[in-house]
BAFI-3210 file (N, C-alpha, C; in Angstrom, 3 decimals, decimal comma, padded with zeros to 6 digits):
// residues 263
n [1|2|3|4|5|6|7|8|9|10|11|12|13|14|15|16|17|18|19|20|21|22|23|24|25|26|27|28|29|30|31|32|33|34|35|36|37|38|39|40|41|42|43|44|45|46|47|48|49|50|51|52|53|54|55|56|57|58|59|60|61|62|63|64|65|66|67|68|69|70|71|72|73|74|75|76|77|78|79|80|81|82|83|84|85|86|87|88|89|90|91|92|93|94|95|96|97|98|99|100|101|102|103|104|105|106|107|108|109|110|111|112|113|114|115|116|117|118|119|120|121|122|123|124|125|126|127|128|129|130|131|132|133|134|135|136|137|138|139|140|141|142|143|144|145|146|147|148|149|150|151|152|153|154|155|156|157|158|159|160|161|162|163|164|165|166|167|168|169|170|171|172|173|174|175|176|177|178|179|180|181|182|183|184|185|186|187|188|189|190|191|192|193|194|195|196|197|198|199|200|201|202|203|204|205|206|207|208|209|210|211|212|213|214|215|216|217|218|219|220|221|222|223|224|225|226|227|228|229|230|231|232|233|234|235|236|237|238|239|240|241|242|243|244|245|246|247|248|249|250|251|252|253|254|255|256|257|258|259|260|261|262|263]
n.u [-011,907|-013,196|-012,785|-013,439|-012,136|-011,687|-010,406|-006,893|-004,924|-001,700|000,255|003,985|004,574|006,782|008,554|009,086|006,648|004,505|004,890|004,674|002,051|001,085|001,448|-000,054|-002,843|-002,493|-002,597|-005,081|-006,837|-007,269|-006,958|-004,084|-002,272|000,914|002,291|005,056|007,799|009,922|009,495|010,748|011,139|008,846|007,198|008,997|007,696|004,936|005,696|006,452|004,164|002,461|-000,194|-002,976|-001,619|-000,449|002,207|003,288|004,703|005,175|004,576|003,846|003,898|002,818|-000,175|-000,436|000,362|-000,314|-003,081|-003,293|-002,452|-004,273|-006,240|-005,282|-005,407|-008,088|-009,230|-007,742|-008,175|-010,727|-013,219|-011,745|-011,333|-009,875|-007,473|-004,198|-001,689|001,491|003,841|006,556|008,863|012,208|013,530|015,354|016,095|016,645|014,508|015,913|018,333|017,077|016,605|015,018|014,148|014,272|012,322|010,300|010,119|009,623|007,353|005,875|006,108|005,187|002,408|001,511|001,104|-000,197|-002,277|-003,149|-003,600|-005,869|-007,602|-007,499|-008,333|-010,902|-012,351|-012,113|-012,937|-014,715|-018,492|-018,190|-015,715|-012,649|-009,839|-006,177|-004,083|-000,959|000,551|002,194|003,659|004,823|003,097|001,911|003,352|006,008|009,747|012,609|014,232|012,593|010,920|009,542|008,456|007,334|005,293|004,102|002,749|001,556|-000,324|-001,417|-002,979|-004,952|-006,617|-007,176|-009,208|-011,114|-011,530|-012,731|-015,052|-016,002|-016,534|-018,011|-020,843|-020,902|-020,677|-017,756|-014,574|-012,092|-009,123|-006,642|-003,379|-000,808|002,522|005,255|008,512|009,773|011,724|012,365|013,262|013,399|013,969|016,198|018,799|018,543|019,588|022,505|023,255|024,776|023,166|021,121|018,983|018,276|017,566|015,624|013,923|014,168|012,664|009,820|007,391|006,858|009,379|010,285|011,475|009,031|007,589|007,348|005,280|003,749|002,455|001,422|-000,531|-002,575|-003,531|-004,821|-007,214|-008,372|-008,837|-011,118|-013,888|-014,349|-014,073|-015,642|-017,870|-016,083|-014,041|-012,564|-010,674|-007,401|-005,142|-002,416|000,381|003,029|003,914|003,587|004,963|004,182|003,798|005,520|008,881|010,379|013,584|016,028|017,573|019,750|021,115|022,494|023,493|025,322|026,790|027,996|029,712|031,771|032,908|033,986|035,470|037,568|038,741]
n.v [000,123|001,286|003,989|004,967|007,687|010,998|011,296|012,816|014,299|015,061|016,616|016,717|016,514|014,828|016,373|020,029|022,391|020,790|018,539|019,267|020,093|017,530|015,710|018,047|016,933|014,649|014,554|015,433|013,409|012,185|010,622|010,360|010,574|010,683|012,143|012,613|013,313|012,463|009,275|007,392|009,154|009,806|007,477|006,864|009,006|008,176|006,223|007,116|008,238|006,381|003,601|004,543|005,837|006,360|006,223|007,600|007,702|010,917|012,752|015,529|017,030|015,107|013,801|011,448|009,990|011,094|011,031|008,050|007,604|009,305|007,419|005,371|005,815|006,028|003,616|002,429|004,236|005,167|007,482|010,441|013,383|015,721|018,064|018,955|020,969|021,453|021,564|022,249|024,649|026,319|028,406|030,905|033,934|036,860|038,230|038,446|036,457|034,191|030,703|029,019|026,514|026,536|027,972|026,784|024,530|025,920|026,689|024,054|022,805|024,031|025,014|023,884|021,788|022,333|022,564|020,103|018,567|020,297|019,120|016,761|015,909|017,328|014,917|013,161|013,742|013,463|015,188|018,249|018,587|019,720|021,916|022,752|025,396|025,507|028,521|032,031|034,430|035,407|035,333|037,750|039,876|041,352|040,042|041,136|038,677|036,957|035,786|034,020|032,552|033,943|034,439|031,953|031,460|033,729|032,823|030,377|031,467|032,747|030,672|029,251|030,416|030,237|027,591|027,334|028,455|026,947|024,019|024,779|024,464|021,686|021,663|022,087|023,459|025,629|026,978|029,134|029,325|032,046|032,099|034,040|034,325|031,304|028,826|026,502|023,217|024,152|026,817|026,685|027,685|030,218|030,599|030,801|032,505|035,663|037,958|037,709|036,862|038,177|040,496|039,836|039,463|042,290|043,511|042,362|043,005|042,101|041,082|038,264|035,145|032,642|029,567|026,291|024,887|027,416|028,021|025,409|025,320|027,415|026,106|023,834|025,048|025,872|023,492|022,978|022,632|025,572|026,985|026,954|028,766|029,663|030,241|030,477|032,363|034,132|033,150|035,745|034,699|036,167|037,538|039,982|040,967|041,416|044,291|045,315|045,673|043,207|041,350|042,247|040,557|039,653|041,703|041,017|038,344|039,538|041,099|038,711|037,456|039,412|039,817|037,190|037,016|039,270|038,241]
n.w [011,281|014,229|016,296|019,754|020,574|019,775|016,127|015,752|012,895|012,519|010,638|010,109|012,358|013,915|014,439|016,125|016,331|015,065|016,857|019,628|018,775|018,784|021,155|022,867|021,685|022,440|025,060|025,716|025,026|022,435|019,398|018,013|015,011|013,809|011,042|008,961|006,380|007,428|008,028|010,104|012,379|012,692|013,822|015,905|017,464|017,695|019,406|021,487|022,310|022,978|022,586|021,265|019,368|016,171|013,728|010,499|007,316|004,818|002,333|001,291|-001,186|-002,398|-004,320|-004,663|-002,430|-000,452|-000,447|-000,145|002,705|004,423|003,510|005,178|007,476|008,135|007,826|009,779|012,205|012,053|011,001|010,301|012,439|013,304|011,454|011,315|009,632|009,944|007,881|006,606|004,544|004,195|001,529|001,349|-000,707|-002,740|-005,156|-007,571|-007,587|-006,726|-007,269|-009,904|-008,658|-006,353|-005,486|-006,962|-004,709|-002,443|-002,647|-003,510|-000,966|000,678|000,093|-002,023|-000,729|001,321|000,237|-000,752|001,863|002,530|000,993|001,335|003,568|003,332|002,236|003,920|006,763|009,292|009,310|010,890|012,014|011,482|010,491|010,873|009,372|009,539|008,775|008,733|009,893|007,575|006,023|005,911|006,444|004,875|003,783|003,030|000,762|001,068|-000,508|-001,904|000,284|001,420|-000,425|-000,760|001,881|001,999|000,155|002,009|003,563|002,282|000,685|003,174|003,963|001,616|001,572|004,429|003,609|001,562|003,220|005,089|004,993|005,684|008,126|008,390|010,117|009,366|010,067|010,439|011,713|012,627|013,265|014,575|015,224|015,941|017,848|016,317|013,943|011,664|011,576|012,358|011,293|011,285|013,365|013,398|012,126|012,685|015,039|013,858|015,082|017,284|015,998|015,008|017,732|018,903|017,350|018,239|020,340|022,714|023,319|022,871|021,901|020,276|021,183|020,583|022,035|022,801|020,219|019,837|021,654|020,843|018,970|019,825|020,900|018,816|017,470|019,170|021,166|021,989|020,032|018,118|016,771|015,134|012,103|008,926|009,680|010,808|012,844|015,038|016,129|017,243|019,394|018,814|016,645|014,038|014,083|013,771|012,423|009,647|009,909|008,109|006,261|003,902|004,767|007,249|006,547|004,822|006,478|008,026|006,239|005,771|007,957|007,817|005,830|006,610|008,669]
ca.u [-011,927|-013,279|-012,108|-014,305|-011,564|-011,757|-008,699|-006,430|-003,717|-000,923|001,303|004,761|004,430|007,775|009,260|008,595|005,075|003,768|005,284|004,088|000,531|000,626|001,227|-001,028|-003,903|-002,802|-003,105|-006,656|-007,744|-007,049|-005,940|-002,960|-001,691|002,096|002,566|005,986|008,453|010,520|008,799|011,401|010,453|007,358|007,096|009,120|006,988|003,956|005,780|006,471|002,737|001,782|-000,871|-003,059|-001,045|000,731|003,318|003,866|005,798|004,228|005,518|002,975|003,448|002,460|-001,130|-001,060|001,048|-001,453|-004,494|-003,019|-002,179|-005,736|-007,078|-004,728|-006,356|-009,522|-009,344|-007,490|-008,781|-012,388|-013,503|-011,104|-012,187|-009,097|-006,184|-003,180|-000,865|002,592|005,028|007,057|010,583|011,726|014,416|015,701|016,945|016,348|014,025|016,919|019,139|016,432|016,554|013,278|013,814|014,010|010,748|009,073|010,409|008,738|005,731|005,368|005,938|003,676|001,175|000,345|001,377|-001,553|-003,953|-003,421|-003,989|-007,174|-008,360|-007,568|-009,438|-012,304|-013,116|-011,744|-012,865|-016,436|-019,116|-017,616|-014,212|-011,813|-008,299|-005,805|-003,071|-000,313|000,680|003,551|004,003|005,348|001,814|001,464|004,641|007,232|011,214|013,816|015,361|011,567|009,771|008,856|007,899|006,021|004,169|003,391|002,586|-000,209|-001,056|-002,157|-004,339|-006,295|-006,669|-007,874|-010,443|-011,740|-011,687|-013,873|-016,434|-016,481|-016,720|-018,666|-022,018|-020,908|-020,203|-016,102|-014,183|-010,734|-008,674|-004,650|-002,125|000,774|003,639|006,446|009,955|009,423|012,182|012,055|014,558|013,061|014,523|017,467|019,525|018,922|020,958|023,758|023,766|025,295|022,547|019,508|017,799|018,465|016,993|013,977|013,647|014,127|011,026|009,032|007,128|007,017|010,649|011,311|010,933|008,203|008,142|006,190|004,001|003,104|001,643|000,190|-002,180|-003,398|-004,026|-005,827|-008,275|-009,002|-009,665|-011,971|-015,470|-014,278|-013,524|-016,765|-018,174|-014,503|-013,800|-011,554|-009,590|-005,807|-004,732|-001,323|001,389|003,886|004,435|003,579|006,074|003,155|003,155|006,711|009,065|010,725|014,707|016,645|018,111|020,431|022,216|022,917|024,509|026,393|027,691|028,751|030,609|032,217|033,414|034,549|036,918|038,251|039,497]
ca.v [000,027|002,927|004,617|006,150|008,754|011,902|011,248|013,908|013,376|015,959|016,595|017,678|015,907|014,558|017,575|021,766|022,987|019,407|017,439|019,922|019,881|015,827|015,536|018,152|016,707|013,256|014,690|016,128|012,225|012,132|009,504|010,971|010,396|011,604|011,739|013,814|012,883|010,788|008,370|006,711|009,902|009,833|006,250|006,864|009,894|007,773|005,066|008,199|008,739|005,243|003,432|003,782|006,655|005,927|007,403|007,288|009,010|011,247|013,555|016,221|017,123|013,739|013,316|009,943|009,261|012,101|010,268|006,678|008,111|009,351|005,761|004,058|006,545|006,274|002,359|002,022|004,420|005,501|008,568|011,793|014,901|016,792|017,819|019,835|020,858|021,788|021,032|023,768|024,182|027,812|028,636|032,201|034,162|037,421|037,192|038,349|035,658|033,197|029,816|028,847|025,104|027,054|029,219|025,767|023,740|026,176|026,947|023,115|022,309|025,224|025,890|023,147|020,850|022,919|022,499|018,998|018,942|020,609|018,193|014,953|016,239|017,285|013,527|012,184|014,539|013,772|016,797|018,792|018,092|021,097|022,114|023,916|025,086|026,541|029,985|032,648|035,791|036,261|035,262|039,148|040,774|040,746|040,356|040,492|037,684|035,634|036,082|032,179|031,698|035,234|034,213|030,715|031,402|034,384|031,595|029,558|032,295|032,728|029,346|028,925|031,661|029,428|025,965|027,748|028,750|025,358|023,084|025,206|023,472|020,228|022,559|021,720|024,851|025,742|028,499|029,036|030,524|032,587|032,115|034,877|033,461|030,188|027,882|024,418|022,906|024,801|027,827|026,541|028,177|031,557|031,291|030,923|034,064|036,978|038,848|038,127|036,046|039,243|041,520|039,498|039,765|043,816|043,833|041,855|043,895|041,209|040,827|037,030|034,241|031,918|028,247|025,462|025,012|028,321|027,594|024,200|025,682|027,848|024,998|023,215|026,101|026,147|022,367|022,522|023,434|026,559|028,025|026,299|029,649|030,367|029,471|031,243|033,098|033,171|033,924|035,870|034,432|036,384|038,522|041,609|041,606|041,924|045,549|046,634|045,572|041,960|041,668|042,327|038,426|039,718|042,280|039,639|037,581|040,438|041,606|037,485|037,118|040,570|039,004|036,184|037,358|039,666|037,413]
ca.w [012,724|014,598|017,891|020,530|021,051|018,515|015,732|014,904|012,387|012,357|009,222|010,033|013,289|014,544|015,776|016,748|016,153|014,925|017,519|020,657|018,830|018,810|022,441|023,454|021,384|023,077|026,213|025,497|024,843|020,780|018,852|017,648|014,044|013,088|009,929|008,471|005,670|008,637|008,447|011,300|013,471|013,082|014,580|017,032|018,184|017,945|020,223|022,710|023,079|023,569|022,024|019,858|018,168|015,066|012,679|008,926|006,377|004,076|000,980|001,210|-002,408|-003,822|-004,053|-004,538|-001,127|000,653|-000,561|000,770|004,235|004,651|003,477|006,073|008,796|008,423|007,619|011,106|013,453|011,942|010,096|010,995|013,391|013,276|011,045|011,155|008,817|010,304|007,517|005,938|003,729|003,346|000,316|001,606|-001,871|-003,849|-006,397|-008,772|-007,434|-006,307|-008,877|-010,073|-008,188|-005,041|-005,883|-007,124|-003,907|-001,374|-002,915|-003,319|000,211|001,813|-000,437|-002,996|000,437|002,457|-000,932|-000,763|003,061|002,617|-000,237|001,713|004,866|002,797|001,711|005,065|007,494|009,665|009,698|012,058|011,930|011,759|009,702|011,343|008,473|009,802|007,806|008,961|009,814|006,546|005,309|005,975|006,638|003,327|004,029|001,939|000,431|001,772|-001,753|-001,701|001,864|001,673|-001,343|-000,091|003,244|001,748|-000,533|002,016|004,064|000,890|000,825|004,750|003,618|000,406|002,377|005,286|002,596|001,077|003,789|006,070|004,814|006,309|009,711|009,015|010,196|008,480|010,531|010,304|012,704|012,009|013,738|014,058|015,174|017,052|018,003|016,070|013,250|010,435|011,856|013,168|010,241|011,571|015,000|012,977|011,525|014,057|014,887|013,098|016,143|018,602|015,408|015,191|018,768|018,887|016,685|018,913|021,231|023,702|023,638|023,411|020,768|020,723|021,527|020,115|022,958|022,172|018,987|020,077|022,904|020,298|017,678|020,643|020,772|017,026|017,153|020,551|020,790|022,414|018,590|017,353|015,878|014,451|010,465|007,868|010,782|010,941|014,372|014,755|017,203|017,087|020,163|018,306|015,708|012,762|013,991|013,224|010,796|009,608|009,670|007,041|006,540|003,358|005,319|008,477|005,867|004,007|007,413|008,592|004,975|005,708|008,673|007,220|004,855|007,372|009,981]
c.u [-012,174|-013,115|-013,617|-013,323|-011,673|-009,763|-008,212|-004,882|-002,931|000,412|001,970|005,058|005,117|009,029|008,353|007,637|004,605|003,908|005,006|002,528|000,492|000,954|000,610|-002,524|-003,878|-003,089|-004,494|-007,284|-007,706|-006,223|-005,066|-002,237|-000,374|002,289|003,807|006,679|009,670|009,819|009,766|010,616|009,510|006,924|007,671|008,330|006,057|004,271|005,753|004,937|002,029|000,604|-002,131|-002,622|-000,177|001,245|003,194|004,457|004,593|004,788|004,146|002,771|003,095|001,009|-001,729|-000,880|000,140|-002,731|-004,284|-002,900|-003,709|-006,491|-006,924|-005,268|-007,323|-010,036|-008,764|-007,948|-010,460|-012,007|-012,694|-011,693|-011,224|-008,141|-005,505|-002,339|000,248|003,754|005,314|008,810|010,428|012,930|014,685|016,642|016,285|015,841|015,376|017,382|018,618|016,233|015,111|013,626|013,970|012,605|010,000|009,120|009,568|007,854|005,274|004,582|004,739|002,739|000,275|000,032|000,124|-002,760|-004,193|-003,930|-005,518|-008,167|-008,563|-008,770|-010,985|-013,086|-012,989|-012,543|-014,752|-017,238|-018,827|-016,701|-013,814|-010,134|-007,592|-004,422|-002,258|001,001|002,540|002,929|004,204|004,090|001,550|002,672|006,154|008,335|011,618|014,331|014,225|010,284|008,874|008,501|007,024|005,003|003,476|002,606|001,465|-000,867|-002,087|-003,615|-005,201|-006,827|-007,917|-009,247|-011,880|-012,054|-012,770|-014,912|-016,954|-016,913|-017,495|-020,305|-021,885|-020,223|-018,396|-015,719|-012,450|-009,986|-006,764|-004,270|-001,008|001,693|004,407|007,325|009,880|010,667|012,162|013,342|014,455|013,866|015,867|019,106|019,514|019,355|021,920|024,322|024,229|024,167|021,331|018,521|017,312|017,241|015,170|013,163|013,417|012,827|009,912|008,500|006,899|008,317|011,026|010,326|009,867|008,381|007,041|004,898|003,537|002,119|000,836|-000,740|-003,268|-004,378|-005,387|-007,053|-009,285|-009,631|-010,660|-013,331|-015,223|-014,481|-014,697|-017,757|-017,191|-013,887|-013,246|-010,708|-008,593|-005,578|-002,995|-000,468|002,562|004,645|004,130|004,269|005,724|003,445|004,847|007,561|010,059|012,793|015,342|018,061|019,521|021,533|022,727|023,403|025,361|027,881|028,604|029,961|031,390|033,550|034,386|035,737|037,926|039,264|040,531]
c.v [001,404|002,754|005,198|007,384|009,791|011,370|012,945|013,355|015,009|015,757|017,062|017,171|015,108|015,476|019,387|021,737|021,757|018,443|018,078|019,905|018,374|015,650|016,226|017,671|015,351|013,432|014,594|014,520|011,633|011,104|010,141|010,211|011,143|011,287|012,714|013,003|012,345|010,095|008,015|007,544|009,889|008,706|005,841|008,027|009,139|006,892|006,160|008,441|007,676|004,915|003,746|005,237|005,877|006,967|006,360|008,387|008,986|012,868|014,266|017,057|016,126|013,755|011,843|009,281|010,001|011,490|009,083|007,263|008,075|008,206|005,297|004,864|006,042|004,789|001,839|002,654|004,561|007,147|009,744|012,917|016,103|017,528|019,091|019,629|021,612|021,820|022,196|023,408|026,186|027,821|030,137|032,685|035,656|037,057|037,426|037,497|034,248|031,878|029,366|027,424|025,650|027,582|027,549|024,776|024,516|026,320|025,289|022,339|022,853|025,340|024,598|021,563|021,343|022,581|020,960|018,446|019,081|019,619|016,952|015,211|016,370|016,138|013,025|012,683|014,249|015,180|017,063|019,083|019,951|020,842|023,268|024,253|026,239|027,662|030,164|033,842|036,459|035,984|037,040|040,029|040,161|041,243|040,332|039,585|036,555|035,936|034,538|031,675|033,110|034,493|032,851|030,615|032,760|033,504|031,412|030,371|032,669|031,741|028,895|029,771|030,504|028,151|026,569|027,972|027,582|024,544|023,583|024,243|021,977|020,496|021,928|023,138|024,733|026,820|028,093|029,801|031,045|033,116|033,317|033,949|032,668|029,019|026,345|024,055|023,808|026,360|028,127|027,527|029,526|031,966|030,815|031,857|035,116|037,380|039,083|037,604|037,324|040,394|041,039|039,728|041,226|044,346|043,038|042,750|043,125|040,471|039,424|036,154|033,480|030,672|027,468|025,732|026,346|028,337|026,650|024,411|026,460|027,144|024,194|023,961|025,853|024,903|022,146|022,771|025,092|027,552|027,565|027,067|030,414|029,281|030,245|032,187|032,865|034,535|034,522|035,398|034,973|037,325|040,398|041,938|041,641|043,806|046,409|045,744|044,116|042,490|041,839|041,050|039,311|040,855|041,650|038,968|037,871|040,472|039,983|037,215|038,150|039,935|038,171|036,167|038,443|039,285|036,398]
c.w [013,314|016,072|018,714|020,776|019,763|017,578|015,037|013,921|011,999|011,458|009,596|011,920|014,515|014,991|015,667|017,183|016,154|016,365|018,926|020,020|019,195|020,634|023,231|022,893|022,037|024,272|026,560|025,126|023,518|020,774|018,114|015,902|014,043|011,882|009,664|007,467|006,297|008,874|010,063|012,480|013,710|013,782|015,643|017,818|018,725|019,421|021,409|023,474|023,350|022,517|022,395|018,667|017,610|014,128|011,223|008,241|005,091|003,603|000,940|-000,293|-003,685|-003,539|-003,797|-002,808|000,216|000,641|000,128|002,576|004,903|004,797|004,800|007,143|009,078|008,758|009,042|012,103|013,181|011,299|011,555|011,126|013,166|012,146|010,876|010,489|009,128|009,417|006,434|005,215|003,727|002,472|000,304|-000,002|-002,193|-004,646|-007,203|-009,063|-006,994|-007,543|-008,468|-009,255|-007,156|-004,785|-005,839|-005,133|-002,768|-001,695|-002,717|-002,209|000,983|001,289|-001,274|-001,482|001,272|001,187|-000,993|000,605|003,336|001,636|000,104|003,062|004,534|002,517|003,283|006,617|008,048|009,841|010,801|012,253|012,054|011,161|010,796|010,235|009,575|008,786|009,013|008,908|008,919|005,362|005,104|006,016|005,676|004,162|002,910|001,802|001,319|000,363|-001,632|-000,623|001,896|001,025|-001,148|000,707|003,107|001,148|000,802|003,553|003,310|000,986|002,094|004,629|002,501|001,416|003,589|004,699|002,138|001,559|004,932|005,957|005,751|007,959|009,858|009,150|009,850|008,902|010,356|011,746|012,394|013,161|013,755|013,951|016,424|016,845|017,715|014,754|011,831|010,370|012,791|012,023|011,011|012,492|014,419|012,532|012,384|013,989|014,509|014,700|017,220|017,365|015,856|016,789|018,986|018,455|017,088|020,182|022,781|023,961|023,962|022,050|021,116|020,898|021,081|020,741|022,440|020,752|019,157|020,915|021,709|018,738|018,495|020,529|019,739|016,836|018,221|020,391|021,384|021,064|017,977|016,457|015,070|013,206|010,049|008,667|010,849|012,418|014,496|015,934|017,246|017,713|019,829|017,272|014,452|012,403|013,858|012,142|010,746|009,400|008,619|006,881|005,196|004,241|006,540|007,697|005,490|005,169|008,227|007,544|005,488|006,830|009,016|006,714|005,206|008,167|009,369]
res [x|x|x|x|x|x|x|x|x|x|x|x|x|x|x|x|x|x|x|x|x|x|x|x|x|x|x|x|x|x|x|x|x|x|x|x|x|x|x|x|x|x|x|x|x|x|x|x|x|x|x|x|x|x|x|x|x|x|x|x|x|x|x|x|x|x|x|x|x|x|x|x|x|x|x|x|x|x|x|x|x|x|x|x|x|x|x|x|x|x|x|x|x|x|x|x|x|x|x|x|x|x|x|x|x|x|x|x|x|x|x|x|x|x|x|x|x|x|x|x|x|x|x|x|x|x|x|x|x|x|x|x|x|x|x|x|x|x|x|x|x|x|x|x|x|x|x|x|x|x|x|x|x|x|x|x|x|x|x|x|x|x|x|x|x|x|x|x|x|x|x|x|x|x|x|x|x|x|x|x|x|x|x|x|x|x|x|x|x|x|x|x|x|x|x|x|x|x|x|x|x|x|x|x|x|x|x|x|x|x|x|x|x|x|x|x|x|x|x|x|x|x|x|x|x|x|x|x|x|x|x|x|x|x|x|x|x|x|x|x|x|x|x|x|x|x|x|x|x|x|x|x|x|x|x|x|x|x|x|x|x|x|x]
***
């Protein structure tokens, strides 16, 4: 069944980043896909935006369950224009102290989760179409105690580089964005800590966190014709805070434990 409206199908999609891109791409006229590993959420997002968006659940490191998703797209709305990949895990550790099922669990999610991403789009995806993966800050800028969300999250700007080369022939364009510190559940862990949310802020030269919307205007861009000579590009969002230095997450924990066993 095909749509006259362009489809986009956004991974990761029932809340932050995903779930501010899916309602501004529904705004913009898009048939809206959610897809995230809630399924429930994701179907209630879809019901939020009215029809003919829909939700499904979807395990971004299964190929088999990434390849079905795609099918059921394409087979209900018509061949896909857009896709974003919003869905992230991070596993904060030392390498010393970091266990390898932490190491395998984020790389899975971010990286082999963005390679699979790019592999379903490639079959699914009409000439033209467009990827937007979304990366990190820490794609470029190493913390301590972020070895597995660093190394993932450069992963998958290598990646956005390779997939723009590949699919450029069939005019698809493949760009990322990198986030700094943006308000959504993924990063809800770190306003618990005393101190780190205010650090990260200090090293922002624009002095304030970011907010979905923020990220989703600039996803809009990347999928518009406005960006239409723009491929393997990762755009930085992050207030400025590329250009000085990332918090130090193990000593914000040291100093809350310290704390702790004080009181």
């Amino acid at each position: 069944m095909s749509t006259e409206n362009p489809v986009s199908v956004v991974i990761g999609g029932a809340s932050g980043i995903g779930w501010a891109t899916a309602q501004l791409m529904a705004e913009r006229g898009d048939t809206v896909v959610i897809a995230d590993l809630d399924g429930d959420a994701a179907n209630t997002r879809a019901a939020e935006l009215g029809h003919p968006a829909s939700g499904h659940h979807v395990q971004v490191t299964d190929e088999t369950v990434m390849h079905a998703l795609f099918d059921t797209v394409t087979t209900q709305h018509g061949p896909i224009d857009t896709v974003v990949d919003c869905a992230g895990i991070s596993r904060p550790g030392t390498l010393a102290d970091l266990t390898l099922d932490d190491w395998k669990t984020t790389l899975d999610v971010c990286l082999t989760g963005a390679f699979l991403t790019v592999k379903e789009a490639a079959r699914s995806l009409r000439d033209g179409g467009s990827v937007v993966l979304v990366a990190s800050l820490n794609g470029r800028q190493p913390g301590v105690a972020m070895g597995a969300y660093c190394s993932a999250k450069a992963g998958v700007l290598m990646l956005t580089e390779v997939a723009a080369m590949e699919l450029a022939p069939r005019g698809i364009r493949v760009n990322a964005v990198n986030p700094g510190f943006v308000h959504t559940p993924l990063t809800h862990g770190a306003t618990l800590v005393p101190g780190l949310v205010e650090e990260y802020i200090e090293n922002t030269p624009l002095g304030r966190a970011g907010t979905p919307a923020d990220i989703a205007r600039t996803i809009g861009f990347l999928t518009s014709p406005a960006a239409s000579w723009m491929t393997g590009a990762a755009i930085d969002l992050d207030g400025g805070a590329h250009t000085k230095r990332y918090p130090d997450i193990v000593a914000r924990i040291a100093d809350l434990t310290a704390g702790t066993e004080t009181s």
